[in-house]
C-alpha positions in Angstrom: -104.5 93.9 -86.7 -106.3 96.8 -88.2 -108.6 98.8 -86.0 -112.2 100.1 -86.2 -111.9 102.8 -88.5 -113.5 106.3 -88.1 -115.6 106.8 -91.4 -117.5 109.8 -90.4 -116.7 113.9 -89.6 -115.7 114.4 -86.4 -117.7 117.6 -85.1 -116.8 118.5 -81.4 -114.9 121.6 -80.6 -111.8 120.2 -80.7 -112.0 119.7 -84.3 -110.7 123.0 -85.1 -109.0 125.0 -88.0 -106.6 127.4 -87.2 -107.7 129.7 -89.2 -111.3 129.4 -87.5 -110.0 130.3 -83.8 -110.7 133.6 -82.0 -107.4 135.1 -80.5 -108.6 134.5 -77.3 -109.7 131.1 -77.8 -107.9 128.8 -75.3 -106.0 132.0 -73.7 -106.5 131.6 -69.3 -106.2 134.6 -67.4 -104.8 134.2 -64.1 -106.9 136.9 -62.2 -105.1 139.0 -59.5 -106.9 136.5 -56.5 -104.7 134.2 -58.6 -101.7 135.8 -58.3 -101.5 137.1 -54.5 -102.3 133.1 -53.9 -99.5 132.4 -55.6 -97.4 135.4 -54.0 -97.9 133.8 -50.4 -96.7 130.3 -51.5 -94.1 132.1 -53.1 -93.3 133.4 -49.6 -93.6 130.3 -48.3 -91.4 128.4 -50.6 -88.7 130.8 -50.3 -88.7 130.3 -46.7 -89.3 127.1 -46.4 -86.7 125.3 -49.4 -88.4 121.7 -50.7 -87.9 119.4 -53.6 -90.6 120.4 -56.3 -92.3 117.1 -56.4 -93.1 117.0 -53.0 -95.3 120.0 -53.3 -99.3 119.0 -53.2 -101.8 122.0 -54.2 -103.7 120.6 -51.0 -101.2 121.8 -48.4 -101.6 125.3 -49.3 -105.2 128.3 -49.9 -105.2 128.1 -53.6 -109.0 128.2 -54.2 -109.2 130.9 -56.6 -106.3 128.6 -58.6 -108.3 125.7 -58.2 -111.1 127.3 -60.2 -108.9 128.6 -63.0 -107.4 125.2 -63.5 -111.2 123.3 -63.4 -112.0 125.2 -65.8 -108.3 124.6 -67.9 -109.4 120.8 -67.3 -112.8 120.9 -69.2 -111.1 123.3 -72.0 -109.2 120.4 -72.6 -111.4 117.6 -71.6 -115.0 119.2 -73.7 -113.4 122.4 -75.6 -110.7 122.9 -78.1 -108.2 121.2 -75.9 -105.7 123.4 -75.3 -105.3 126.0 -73.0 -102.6 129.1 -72.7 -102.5 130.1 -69.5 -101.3 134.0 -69.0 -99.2 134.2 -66.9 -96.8 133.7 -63.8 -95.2 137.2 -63.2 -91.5 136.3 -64.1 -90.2 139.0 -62.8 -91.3 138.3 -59.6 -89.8 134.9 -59.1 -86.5 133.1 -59.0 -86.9 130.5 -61.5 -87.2 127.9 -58.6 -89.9 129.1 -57.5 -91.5 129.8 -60.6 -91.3 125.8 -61.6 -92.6 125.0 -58.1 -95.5 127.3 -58.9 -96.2 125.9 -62.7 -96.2 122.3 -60.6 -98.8 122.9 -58.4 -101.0 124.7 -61.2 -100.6 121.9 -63.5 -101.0 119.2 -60.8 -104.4 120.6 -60.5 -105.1 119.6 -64.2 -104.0 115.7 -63.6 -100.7 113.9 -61.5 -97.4 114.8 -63.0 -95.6 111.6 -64.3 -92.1 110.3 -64.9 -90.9 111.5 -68.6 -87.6 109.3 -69.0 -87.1 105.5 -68.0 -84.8 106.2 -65.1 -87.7 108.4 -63.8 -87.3 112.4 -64.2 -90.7 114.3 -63.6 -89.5 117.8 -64.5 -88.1 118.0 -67.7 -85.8 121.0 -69.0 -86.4 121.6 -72.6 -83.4 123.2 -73.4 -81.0 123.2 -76.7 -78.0 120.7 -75.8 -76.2 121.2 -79.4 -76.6 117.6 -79.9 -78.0 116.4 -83.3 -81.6 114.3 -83.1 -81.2 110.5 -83.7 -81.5 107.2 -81.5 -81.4 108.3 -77.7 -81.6 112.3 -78.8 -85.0 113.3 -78.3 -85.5 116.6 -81.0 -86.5 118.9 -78.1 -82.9 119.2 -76.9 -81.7 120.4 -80.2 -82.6 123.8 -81.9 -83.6 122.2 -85.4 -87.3 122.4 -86.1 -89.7 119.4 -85.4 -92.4 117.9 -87.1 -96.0 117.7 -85.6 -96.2 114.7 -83.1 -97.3 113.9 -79.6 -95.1 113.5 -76.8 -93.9 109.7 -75.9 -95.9 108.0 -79.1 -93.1 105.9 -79.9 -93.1 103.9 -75.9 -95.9 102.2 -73.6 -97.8 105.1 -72.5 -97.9 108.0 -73.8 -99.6 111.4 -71.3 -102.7 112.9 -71.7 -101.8 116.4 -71.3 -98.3 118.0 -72.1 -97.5 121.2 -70.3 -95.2 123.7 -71.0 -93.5 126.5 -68.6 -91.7 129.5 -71.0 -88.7 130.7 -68.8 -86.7 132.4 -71.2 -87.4 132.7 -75.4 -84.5 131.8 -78.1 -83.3 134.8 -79.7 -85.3 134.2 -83.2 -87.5 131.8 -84.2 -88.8 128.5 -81.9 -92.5 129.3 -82.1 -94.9 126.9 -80.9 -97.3 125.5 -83.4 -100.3 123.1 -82.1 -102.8 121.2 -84.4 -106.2 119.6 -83.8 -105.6 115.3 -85.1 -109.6 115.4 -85.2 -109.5 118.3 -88.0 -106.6 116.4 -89.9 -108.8 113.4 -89.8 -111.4 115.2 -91.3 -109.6 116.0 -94.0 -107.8 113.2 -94.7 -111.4 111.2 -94.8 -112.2 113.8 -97.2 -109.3 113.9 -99.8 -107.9 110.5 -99.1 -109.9 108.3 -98.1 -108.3 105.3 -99.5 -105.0 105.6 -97.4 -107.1 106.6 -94.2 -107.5 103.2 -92.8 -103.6 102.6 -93.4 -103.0 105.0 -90.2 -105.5 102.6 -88.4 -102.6 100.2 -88.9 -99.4 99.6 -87.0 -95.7 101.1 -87.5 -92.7 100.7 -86.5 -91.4 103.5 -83.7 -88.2 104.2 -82.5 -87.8 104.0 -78.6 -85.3 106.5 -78.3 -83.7 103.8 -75.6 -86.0 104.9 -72.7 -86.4 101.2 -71.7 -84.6 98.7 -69.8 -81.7 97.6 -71.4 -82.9 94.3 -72.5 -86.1 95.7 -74.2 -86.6 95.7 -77.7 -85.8 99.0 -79.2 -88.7 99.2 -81.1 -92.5 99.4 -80.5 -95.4 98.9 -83.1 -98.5 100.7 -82.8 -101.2 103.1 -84.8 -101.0 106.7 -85.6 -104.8 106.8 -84.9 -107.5 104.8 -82.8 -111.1 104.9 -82.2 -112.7 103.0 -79.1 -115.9 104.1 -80.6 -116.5 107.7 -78.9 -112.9 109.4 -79.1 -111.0 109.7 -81.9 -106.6 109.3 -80.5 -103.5 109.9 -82.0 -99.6 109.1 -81.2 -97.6 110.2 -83.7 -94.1 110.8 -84.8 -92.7 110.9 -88.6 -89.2 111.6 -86.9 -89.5 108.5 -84.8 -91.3 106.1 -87.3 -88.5 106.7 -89.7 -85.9 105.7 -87.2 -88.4 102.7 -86.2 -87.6 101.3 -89.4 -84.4 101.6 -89.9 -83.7 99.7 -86.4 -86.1 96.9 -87.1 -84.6 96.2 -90.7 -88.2 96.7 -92.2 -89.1 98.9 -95.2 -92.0 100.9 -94.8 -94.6 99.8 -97.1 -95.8 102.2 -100.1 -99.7 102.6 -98.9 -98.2 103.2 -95.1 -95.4 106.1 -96.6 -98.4 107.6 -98.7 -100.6 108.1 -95.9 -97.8 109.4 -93.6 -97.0 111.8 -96.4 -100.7 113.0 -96.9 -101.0 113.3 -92.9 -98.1 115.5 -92.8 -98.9 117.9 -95.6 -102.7 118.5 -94.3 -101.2 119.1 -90.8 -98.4 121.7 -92.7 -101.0 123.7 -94.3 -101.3 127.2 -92.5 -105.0 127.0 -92.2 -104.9 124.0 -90.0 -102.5 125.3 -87.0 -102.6 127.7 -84.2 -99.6 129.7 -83.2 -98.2 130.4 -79.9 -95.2 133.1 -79.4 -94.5 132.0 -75.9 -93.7 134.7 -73.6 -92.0 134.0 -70.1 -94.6 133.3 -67.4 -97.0 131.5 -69.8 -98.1 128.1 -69.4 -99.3 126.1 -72.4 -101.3 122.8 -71.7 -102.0 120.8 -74.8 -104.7 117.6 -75.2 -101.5 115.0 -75.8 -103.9 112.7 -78.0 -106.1 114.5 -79.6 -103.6 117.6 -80.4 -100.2 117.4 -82.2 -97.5 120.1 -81.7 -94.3 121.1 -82.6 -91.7 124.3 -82.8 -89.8 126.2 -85.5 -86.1 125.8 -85.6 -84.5 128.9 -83.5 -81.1 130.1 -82.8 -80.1 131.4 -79.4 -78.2 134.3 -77.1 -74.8 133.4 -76.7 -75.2 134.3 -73.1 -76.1 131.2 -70.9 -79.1 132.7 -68.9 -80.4 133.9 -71.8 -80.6 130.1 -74.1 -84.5 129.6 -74.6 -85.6 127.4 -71.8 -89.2 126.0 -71.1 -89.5 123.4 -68.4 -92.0 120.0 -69.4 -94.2 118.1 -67.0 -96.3 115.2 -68.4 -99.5 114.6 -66.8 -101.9 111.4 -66.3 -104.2 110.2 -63.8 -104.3 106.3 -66.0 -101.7 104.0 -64.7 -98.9 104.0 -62.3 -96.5 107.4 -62.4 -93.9 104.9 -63.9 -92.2 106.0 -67.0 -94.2 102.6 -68.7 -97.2 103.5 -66.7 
């Protein structure tokens, strides 16, 4: 069943261009009350060893935290919708401690969630030297994605993705973020006859994170409108796979609209680049911004592999996988 189609610009702040942005635009300073906050739970934590997702940013003084993370939240709630939080002092922390820090920050922004079907919440985003396909997500390889938005192709997807830089790759692996209502924009303006196609469904791989009896695929639009908010889940790497596991073909109007989505969303003028440095925290609107990373190659020592750690966060449903 098609949905209601958005047939007008979209002109909020989170329709941005790239090449529109201010240097500074989504960048958070974490101010030294900030940090000496942090310092004592620091203290704390390495006196007092506890799994990670028991910590609750109300059993410890974190006001001055609290306020840098409200105002994260309405950056991504009423501003551009990302944020680029600088920074956790690396060099202070064991990497333990670091994570257990990024938690509580970011469970100030909304509840961390489960990110696999059998129920992990902290998610290391390492390169495995597996190749991408059924049951290999992309971001445990080093090859270079496309744009999407994290979990489009199961039940329910997060509203906010954060990211934790530990360590960088040796070259390349540069985040990339782009604004969905800016690519609708343009797509209403240069195609407008394959627009509504994206209102329809397509097939999406489910990577197997479901119970074994499930089916492996899932159907659903690359874009919805409830009337106020424009919403995206997407994955090219994942629709492809969709199709090949259901047997269907991908029709030509659907594969012509993915295509024009996917070159708009490629041009340089349209994305924002991040080179992550350890310590940052990058927190991304999950449905209203698509992201991705360049392909990168790493240090052969094992300390030194590029590592970020992922929490999902959403205050809608259960903290289930499904929701």
């Amino acid at each position: 069943m098609q949905q209601r189609v958005l047939n007008q610009q979209i002109d909020e702040p989170v329709a941005w261009m790239g090449n529109t942005l201010a240097p500074a635009d989504g960048l958070v300073v974490l101010r030294d009350s900030c940090i000496d906050e942090l310092d004592a739970v620091a203290r704390l934590l390495e006196d007092n060893p506890v799994p990670t997702l028991a910590l609750r940013p109300d059993d410890f003084a974190l006001s001055a935290c609290r306020d840098v993370m409200a105002d994260v939240r309405r950056q991504l709630d009423t501003g551009q919708g990302f944020a680029l939080i600088d920074r956790l002092p690396a060099d202070r922390y064991s990497r333990r401690v670091m994570t257990a820090l990024y938690w509580l920050l970011a469970s100030m922004v909304a509840r961390p969630v489960s990110q696999k079907w059998e129920g992990r919440m902290i998610y290391d985003v390492r390169d495995t030297g597996k190749k991408p396909g059924n049951g290999v997500r992309p971001d445990i390889t080093n090859v270079e994605q496309n744009f999407h938005t994290d979990n489009s192709y199961n039940l329910c997807p997060p509203d906010f993705v954060a990211l934790l830089c530990l360590q960088t790759a040796k070259e390349g692996g540069i985040s990339r973020i782009v604004s969905f209502p800016a690519v609708h924009n343009e797509m209403l303006r240069r195609h407008p006859d394959l627009l509504p196609r994206l209102y329809r469904s397509f097939y999406f791989d489910r990577q197997r994170e479901h119970a074994p009896d499930d089916d492996m695929t899932l159907q659903h639009p690359l874009f919805e409108y409830d009337g106020n908010r424009l919403s995206a889940r997407l994955s090219r790497f994942q629709v492809m796979n969709g199709y090949k596991l259901s047997g269907e073909t991908l029709d030509p109007e659907g594969a012509a609209a993915l295509e024009a989505l996917e070159t708009i969303m490629n041009e340089p003028e349209f994305g924002k680049e991040f080179f992550f440095e350890p310590g940052q925290i990058q927190i991304v609107d999950n449905l209203r911004c698509g992201h991705k990373r360049t392909a990168f190659r790493d240090y052969d020592e094992p300390h030194r592999k590029r590592h970020l750690v992922r929490l999902w966060l959403r205050d809608r449903g259960r903290v289930f996988y499904n929701g």
